[in-house]
C-alpha positions as CSV (number, residue, x, y, z in Angstrom):
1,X,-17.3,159.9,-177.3
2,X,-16.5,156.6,-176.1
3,X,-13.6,158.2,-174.5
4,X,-15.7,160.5,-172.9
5,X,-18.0,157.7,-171.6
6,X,-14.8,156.0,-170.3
7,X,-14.0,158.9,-168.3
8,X,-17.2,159.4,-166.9
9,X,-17.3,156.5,-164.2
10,X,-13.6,157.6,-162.4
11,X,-15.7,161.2,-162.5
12,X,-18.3,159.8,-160.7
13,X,-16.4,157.4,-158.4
14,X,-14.9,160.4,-157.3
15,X,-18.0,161.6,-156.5
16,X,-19.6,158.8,-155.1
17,X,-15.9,159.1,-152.7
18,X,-16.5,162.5,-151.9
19,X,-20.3,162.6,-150.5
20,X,-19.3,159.5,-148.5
21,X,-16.8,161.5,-147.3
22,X,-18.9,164.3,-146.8
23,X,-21.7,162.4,-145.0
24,X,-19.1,160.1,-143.1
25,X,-17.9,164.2,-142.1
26,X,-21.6,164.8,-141.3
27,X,-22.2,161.9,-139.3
28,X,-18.9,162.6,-137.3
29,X,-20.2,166.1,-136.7
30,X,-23.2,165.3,-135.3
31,X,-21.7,162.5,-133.4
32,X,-19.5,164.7,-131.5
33,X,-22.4,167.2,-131.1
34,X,-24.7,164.6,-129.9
35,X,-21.6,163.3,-127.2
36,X,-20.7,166.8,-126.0
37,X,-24.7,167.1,-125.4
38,X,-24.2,163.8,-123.4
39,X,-21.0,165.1,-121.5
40,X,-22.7,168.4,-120.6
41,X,-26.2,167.5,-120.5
42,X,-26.6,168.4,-116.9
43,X,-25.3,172.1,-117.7
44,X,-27.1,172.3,-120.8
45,X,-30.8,171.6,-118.9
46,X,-29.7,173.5,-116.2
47,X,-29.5,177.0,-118.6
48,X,-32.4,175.6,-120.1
49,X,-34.2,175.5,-116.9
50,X,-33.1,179.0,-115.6
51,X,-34.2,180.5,-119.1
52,X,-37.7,178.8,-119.0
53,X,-37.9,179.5,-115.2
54,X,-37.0,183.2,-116.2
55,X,-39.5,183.7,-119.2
56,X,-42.4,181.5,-117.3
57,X,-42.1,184.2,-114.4
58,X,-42.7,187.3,-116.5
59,X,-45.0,185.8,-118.6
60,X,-47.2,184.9,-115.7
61,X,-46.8,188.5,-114.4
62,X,-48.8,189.5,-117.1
63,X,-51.8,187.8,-115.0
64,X,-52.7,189.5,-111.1
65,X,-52.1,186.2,-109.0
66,X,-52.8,185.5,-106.0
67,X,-50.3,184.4,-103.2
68,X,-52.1,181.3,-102.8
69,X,-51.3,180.1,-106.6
70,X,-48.0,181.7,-106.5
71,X,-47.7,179.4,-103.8
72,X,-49.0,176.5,-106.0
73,X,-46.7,177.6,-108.5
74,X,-43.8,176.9,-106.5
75,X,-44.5,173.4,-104.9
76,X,-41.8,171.6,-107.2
77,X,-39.4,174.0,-106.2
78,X,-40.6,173.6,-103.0
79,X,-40.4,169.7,-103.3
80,X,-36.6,170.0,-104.7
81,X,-35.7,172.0,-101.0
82,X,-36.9,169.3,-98.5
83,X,-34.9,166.8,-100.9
84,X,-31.6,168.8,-100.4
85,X,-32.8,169.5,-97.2
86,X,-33.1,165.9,-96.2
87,X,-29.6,164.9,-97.4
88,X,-27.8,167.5,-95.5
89,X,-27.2,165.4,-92.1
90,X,-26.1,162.6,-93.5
91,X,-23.8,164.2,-96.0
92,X,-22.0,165.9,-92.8
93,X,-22.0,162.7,-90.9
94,X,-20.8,160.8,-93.7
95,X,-18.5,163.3,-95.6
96,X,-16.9,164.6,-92.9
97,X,-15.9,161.3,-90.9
98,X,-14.5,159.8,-94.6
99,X,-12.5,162.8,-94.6
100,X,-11.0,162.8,-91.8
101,X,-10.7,159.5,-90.9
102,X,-8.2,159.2,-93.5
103,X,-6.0,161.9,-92.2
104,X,-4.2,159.3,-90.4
105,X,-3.2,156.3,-91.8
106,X,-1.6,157.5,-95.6
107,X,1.4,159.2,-94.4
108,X,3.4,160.9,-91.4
109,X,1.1,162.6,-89.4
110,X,3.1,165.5,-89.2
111,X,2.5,166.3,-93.0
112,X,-1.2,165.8,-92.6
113,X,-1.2,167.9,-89.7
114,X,0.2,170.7,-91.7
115,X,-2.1,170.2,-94.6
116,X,-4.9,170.0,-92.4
117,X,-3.9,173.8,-91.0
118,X,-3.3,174.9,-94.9
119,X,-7.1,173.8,-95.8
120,X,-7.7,175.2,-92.7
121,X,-5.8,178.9,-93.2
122,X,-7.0,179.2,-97.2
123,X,-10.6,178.8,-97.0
124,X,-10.8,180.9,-93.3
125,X,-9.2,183.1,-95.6
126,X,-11.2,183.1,-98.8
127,X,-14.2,183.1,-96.3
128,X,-13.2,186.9,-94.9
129,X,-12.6,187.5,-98.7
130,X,-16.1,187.7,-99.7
131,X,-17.5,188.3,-96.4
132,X,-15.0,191.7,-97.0
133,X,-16.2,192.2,-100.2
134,X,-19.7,191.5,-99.7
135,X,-19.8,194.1,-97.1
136,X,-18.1,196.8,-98.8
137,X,-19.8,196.6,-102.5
138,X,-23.5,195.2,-100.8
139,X,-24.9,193.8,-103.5
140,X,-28.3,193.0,-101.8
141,X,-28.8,196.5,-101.0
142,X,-30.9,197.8,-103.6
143,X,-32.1,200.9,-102.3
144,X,-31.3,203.1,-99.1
145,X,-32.0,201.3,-96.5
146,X,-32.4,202.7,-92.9
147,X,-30.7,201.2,-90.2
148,X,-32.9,199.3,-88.1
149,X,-32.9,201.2,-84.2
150,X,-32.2,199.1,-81.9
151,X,-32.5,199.6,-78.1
152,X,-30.8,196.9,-76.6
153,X,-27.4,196.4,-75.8
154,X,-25.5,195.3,-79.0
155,X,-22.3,195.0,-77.4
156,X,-24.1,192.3,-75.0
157,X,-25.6,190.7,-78.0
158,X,-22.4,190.7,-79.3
159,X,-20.8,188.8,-76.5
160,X,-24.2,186.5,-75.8
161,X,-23.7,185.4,-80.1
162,X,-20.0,184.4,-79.1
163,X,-21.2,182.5,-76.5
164,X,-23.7,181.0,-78.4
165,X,-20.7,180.0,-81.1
166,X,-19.3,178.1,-78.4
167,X,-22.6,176.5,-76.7
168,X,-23.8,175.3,-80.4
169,X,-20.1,174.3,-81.0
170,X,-20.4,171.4,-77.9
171,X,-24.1,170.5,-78.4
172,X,-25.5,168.8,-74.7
173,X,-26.8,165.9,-76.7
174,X,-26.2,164.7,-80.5
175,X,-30.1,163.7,-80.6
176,X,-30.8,167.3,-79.7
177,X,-28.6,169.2,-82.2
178,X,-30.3,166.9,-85.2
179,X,-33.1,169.3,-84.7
180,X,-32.4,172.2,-82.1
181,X,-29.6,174.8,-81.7
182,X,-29.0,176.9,-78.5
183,X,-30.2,180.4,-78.6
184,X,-29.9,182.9,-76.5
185,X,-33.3,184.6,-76.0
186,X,-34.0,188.2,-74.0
187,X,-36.7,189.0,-71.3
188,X,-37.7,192.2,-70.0
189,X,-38.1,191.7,-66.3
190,X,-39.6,194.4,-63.9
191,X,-37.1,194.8,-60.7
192,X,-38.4,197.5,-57.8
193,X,-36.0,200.0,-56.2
194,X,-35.8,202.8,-53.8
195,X,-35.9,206.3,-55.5
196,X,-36.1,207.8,-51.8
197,X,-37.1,207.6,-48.6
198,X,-40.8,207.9,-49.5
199,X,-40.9,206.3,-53.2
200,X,-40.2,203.5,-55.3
201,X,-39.8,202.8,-58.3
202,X,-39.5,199.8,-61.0
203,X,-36.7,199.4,-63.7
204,X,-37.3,197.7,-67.1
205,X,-34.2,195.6,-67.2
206,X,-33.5,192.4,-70.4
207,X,-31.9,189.9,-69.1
208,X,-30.3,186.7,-71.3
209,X,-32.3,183.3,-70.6
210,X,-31.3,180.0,-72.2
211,X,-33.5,179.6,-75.1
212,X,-33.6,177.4,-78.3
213,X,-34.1,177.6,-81.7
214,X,-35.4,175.1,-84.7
215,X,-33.2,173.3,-86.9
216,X,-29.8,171.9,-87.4
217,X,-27.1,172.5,-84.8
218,X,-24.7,172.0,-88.0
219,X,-21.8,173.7,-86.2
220,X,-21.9,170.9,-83.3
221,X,-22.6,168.1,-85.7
222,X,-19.0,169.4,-87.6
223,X,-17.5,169.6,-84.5
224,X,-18.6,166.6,-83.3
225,X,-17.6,164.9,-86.9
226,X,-14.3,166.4,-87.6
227,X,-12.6,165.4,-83.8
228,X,-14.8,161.5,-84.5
229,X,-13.2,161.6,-87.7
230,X,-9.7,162.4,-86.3
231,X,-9.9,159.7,-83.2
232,X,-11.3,156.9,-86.0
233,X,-8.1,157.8,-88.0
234,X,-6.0,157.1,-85.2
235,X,-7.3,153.4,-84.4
236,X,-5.3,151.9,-87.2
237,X,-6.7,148.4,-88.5
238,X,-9.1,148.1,-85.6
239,X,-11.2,150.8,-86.5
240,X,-11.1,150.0,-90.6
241,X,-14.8,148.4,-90.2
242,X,-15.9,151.5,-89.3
243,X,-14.4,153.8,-91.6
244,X,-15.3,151.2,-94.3
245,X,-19.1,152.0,-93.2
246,X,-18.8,155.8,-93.2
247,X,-17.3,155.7,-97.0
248,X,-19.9,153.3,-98.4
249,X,-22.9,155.8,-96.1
250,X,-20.7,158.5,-98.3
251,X,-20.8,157.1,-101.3
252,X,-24.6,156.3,-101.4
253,X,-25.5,159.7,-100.2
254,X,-23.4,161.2,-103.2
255,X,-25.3,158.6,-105.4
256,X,-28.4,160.2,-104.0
257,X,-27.6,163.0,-104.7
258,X,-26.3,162.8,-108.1
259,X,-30.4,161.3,-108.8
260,X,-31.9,164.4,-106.9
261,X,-29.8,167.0,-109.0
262,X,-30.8,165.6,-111.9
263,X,-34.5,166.7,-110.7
264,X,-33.1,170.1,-110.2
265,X,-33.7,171.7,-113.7
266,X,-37.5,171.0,-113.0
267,X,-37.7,172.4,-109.4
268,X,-35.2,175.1,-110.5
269,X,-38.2,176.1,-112.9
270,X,-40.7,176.6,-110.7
271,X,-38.4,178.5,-108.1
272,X,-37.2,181.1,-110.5
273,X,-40.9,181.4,-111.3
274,X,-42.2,181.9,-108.1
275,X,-39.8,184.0,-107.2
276,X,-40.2,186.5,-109.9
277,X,-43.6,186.7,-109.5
278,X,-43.3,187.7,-105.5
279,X,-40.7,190.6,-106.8
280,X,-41.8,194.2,-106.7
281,X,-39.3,195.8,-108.5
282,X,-37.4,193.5,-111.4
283,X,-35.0,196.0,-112.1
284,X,-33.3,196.6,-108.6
285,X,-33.2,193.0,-108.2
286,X,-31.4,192.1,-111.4
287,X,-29.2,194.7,-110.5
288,X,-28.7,193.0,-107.0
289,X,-28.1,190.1,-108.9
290,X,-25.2,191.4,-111.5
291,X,-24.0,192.9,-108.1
292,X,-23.8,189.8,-106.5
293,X,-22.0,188.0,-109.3
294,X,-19.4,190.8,-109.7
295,X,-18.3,190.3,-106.2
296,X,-18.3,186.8,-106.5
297,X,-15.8,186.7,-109.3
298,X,-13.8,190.0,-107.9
299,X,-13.1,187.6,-104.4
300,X,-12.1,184.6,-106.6
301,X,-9.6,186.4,-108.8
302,X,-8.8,188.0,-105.4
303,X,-8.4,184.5,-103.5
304,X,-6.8,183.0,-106.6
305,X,-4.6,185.7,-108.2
306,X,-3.2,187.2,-104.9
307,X,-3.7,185.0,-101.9
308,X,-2.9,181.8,-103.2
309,X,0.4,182.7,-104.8
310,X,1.3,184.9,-102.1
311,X,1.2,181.8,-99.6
312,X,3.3,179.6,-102.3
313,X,6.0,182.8,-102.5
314,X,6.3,183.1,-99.2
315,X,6.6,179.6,-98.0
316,X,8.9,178.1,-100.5
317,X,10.3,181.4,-102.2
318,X,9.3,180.1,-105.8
319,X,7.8,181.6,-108.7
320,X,3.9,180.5,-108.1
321,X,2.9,181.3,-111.7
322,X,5.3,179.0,-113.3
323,X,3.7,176.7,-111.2
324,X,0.4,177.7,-112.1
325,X,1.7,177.4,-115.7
326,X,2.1,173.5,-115.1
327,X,-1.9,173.8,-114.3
328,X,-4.0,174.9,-116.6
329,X,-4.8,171.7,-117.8
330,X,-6.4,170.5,-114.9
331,X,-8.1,174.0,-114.5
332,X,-9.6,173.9,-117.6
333,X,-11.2,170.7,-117.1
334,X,-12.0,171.8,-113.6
335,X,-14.2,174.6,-115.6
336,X,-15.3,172.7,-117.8
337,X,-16.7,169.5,-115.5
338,X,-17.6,171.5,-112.6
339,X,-16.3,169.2,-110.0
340,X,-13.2,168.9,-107.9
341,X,-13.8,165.0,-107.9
342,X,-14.0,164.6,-111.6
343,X,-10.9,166.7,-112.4
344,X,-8.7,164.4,-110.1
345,X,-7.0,162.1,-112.6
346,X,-6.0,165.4,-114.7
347,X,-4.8,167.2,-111.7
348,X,-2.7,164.1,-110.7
349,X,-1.0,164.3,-114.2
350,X,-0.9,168.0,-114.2
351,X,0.9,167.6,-110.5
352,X,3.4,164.8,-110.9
353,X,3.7,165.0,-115.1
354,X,4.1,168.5,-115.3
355,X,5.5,170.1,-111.8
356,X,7.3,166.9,-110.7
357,X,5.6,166.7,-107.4
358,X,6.5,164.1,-105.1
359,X,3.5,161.1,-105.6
360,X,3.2,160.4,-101.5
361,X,2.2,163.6,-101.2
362,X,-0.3,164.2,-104.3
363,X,-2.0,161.3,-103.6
364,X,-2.7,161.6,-99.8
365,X,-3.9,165.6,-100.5
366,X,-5.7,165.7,-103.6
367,X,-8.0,162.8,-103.2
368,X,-8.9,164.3,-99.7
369,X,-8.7,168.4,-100.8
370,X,-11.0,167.5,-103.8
371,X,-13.8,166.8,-100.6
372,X,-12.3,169.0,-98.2
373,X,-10.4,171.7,-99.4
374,X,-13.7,174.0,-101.1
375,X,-11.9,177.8,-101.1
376,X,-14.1,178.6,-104.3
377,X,-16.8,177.6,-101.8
378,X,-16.1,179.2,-98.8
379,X,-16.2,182.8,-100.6
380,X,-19.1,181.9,-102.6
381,X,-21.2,181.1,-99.8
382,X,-19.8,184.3,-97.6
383,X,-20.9,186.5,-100.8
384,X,-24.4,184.4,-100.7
385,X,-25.2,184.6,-97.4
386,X,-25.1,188.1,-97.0
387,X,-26.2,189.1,-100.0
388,X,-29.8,187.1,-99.2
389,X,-29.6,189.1,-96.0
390,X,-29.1,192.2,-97.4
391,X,-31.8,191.3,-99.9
392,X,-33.8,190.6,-96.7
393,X,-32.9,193.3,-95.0
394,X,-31.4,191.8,-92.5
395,X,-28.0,193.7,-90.6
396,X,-25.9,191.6,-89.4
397,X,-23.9,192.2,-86.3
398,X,-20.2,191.5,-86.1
399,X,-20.6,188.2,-83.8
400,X,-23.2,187.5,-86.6
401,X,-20.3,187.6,-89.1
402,X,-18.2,185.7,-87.1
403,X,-20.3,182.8,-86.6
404,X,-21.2,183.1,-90.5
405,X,-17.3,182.9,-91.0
406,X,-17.0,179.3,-89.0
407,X,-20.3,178.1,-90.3
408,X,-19.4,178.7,-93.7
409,X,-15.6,177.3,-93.1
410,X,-17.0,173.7,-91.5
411,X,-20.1,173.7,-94.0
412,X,-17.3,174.2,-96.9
413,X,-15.3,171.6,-95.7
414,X,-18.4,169.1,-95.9
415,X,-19.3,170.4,-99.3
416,X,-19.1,167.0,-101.9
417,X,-17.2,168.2,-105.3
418,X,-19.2,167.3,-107.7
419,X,-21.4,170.0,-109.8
420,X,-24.2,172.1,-107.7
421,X,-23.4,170.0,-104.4
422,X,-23.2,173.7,-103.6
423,X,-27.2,174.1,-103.2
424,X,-26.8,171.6,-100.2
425,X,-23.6,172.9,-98.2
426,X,-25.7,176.9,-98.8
427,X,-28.8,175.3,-97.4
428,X,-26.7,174.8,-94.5
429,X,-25.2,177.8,-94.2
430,X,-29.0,179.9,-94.5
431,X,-30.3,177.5,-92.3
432,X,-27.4,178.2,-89.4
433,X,-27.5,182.0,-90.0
434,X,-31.5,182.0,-89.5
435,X,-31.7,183.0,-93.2
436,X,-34.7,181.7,-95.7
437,X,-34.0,179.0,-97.7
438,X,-35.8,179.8,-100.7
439,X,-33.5,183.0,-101.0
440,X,-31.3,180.4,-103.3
441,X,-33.7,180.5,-106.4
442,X,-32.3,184.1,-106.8
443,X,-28.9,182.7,-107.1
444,X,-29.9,180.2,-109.3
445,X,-29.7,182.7,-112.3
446,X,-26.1,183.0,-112.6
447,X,-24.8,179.8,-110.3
448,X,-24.3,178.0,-113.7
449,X,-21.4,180.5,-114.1
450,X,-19.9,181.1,-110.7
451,X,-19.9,177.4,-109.7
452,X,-17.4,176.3,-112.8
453,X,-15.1,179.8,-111.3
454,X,-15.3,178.5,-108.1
455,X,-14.0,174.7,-108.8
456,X,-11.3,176.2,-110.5
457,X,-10.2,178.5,-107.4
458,X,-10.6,174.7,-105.0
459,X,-8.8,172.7,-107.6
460,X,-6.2,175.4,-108.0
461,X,-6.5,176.0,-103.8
462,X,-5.6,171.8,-104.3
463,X,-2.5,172.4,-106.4
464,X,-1.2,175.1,-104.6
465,X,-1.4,172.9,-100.9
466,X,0.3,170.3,-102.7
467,X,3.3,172.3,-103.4
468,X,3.8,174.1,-100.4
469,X,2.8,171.1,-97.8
470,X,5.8,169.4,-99.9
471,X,8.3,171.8,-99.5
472,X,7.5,172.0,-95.4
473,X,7.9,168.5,-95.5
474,X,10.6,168.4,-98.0
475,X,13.1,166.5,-94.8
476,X,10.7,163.3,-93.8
477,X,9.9,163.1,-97.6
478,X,13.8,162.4,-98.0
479,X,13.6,160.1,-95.1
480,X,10.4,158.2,-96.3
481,X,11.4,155.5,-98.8
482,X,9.1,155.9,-102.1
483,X,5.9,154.8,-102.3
484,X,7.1,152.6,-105.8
């Protein structure tokens, strides 16, 4: 017995060792779930939002509202657009000029010329990619629509929107294009001819008269910042004051930003809810919506499957998978962050760790793709645009699409990386296509989703620029002494 009672303290040692153990296990646990709420907090409100926007919207359908407290309703949403709204001039002015100003003065200009026409190239590209796609599939079309009759001269509208492109592109005055864009408007003017010797007649003709229209002249205000940018560059140390401004204006608009998004989940609420309640028919839009998000992903696999590797084959005749291969670290974490900024240090290991590349080159390009280089983007916002439209029904012509093509391109370029700066680089595009803002809260369902897809198609859009702007400049890379 005695025995027994020595045995019986190692027995319960043992299990005073084991439930430590077991709550030291416990406490990990909910350590690590507690810092993966902290790391993903942002995400984690955001579907938290969306679901409570969702189920406050058909709850509330229950009840016949009127527009006027639908309208009510909405005002936090409402308040969240004017904020993104607000920061979208100085995010161009500020972005923009950074970007480009440091084109310049990090290596030969030669091999920022041809990475500039790469960025360039790829997200023209991935643009036409979902405009293409967006056009044949039509997500926003949720029932047969008849095609608006039309009267006037298309082809002349045609030409007049091209026109227009290029007015809008070289704005008159800066002040101006802050709050107006050049439009061309129509009048119906009555001109008297002869019909015969005895009568006359009058002719109904519409002629084009300079006109006008509200808002941002974005597409001037690019313009204007991209060839700024490029001559601020080229001043060397006298112009570093300067540039030093425009990256500390950059860097407090993205801290401004980074506060307003964290408002988002609440005004994201209140849009979803709003909008559900103005929607007739719930289950043409959700289609629309599922739609929508096919195309989406269909262009990125598209854009990063086919186009990407295709323009890696063909300009340095090497397998583009195995150099994918090297990657999918830095993807990963690109999906998992949601943001081409904060994925930078594990795409500069993945670049000069894994695939070798040359450090001179990786880190003049990826610092400045991760801002300017938004592929992912440029589709998404093609697919967006149009689907709103077509949600709207609104036809676009092809000048239309052509200007939506450029707009989206510069307002890409702009675009910050860093999770949901999508919201303000689409607010730009609506806004420059004459399209309603608030056509964003529909998006809003699945963005969640399609922005993580899309920051892996621009950090892998990075990569891939890395590679092939180094092999093209594979001869003053050899000529260049190393940068350590």
């Amino acid at each position: 017995m005695a025995k027994q009672h020595g045995t019986l303290p190692g027995f319960n040692d043992m299990n005073n060792l084991h439930s430590k153990e077991d709550g030291n296990e416990r406490k990990m646990n909910s350590f690590n779930f507690v810092s993966f709420l902290r790391r993903n907090a942002f995400v984690v409100l955001t579907l938290t939002a969306v679901i409570i926007g969702v189920s406050l919207g058909f709850w509330l359908r229950t009840f016949d509202m009127a527009a006027q407290e639908i309208l009510y309703l909405s005002f936090p949403g409402e308040l969240l657009m004017r904020v993104l709204q607000q920061m979208v001039l100085p995010l161009i002015l500020s972005s923009l000029i950074t970007g480009m100003s440091s084109l310049e003065n990090k290596v030969y200009s030669k091999i920022g010329l041809r990475a500039l026409v790469y960025y360039v190239v790829t997200t023209v590209t991935a643009a036409f990619t979902g405009i293409a796609l967006a056009s044949i599939i039509q997500p926003g079309k949720l029932s047969k629509i008849s095609e608006m009759s039309s009267t006037e001269n298309t082809d002349a509208q045609t030409v007049d929107s091209f026109l227009d492109l290029l007015r809008n592109m070289f704005p008159s005055n800066l002040v101006e294009a802050c709050f107006k864009k050049y439009k061309t408007e129509y009048v119906a003017t009555e001109n008297q001819v002869v019909l015969n010797i005895t009568e006359c007649g009058n002719i109904t003709e519409t002629i084009p008269v300079p006109g006008s229209s509200d808002g941002l002249n974005i597409l001037g205000l690019l313009v204007f910042c991209t060839a700024f940018g490029l001559a601020l560059g080229s001043t060397g140390s006298k112009g570093q004051p300067l540039r030093d401004f425009f990256t500390c204006l950059n860097s407090a608009i993205m801290n401004l930003i980074n506060i307003v998004i964290w408002y988002s989940p609440v005004g994201i609420i209140f849009l979803l809810a709003g909008q559900i309640l103005k929607i007739d028919n719930l289950a043409d839009i959700s289609h629309g919506v599922a739609m929508y998000t096919l195309s989406v992903i269909v262009g990125l696999f598209i854009h990063s499957f086919v186009t990407l590797p295709l323009i890696y084959f063909i300009t340095t005749w090497k397998n583009p998978f195995k150099f994918m291969l090297g990657l999918l670290q830095a993807l990963t974490t690109a999906f998992g962050t949601s943001s081409s900024s904060a994925t930078l240090p594990v795409t500069f290991y993945c670049m000069e760790e894994n695939n070798k590349m040359d450090k001179q080159v990786t880190r003049f390009m990826l610092p400045i793709g991760a801002t300017m280089n938004m592929d992912g983007a440029a589709l998404y916002e093609a697919v967006a645009a149009l689907f709103i439209a077509q949600v709207n029904n609104i036809n676009f012509s092809i000048g239309q699409i052509i200007i939506l093509s450029f707009i989206v391109t510069a307002a890409s370029t702009g675009a910050a990386g860093i999770p949901q700066a999508g919201m303000v680089s689409m607010l730009i595009v609506l806004t420059s296509v004459g399209l309603p803002a608030e056509g964003i809260s529909l998006l809003m369902l699945v963005d969640w989703l399609l922005d993580r897809l899309r920051t892996v198609t621009n950090v892998l859009g990075d990569c891939i620029g890395v590679g092939v702007v180094q092999h093209l400049s594979r001869h003053e890379l050899q000529r260049q002494s190393p940068a350590e």
